[in-house]
C-alpha positions as CSV (number, residue, x, y, z in Angstrom):
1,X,211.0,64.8,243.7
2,X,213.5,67.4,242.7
3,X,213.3,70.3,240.0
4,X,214.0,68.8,237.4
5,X,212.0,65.9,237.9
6,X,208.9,67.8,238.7
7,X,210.0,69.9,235.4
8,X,209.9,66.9,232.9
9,X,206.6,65.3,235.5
10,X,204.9,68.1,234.5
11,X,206.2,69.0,230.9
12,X,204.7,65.8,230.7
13,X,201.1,66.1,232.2
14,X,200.6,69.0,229.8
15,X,201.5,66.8,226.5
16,X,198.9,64.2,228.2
17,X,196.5,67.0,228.4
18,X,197.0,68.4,225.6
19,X,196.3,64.8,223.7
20,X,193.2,64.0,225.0
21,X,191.7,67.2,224.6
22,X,192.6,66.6,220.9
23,X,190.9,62.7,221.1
24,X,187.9,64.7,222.8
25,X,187.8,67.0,220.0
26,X,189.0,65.1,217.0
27,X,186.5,65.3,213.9
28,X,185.8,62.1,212.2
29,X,189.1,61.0,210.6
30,X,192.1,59.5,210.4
31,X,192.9,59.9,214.0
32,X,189.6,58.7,214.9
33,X,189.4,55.2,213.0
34,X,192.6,54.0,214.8
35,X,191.3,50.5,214.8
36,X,188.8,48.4,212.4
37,X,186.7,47.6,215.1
38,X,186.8,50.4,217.2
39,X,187.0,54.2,216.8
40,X,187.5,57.6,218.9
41,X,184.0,58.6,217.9
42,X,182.7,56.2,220.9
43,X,183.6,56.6,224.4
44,X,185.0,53.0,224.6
45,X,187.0,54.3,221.5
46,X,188.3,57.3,223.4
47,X,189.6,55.3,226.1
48,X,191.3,53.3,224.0
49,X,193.4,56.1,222.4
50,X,193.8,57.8,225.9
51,X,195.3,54.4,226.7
52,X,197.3,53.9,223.4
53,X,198.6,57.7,223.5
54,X,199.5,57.9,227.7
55,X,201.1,54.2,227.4
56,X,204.5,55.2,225.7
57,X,205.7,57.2,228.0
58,X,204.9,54.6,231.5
59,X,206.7,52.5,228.6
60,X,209.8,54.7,228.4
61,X,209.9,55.8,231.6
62,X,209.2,52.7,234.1
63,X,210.1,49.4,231.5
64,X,212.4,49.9,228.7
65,X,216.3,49.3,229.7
66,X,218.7,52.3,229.2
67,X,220.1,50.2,226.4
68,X,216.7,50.1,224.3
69,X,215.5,53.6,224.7
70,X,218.8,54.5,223.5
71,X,218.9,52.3,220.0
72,X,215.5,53.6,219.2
73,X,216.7,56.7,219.7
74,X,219.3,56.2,217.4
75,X,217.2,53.8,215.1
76,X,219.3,51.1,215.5
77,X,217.6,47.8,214.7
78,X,220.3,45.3,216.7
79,X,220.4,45.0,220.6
80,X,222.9,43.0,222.6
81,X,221.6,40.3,224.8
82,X,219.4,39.8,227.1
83,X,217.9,42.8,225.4
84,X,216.6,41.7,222.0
């Protein structure tokens, strides 16, 4: 791994931290009642935010093509094939 890779790996363990801290100690609201059947105030609920929150960045880092991360960057709605 070089610098700047370990840089952004752990840039990005911090933000991961940093969220579920904020799930752990989330008061009832909003960002609790993510789902109508399940909430953060349970532990099955927590996991599912941890999930929901850490799951966008294995997204964007290991699946999306170059080409996608780049029109939703941009906000463009249109992809050339095989992309969308």
């Amino acid at each position: 791994m070089n610098s700047v890779d370990e840089k952004l790996f752990l840039a990005r363990q911090t933000i991961i931290k940093d969220t579920f801290f904020s799930i752990i100690n989330a008061q009832k609201n909003d960002l609790t009642c993510e789902c109508a059947n399940l909430n953060a105030d349970t532990p099955a609920g927590m996991m599912m935010k941890f999930s929901s929150e850490t799951s966008r960045y294995f997204v964007s880092d290991y699946l999306l093509f170059e080409e996608v991360i780049n029109a939703v960057r941009r906000g463009l709605p249109r992809l050339s094939p095989p992309y969308g």
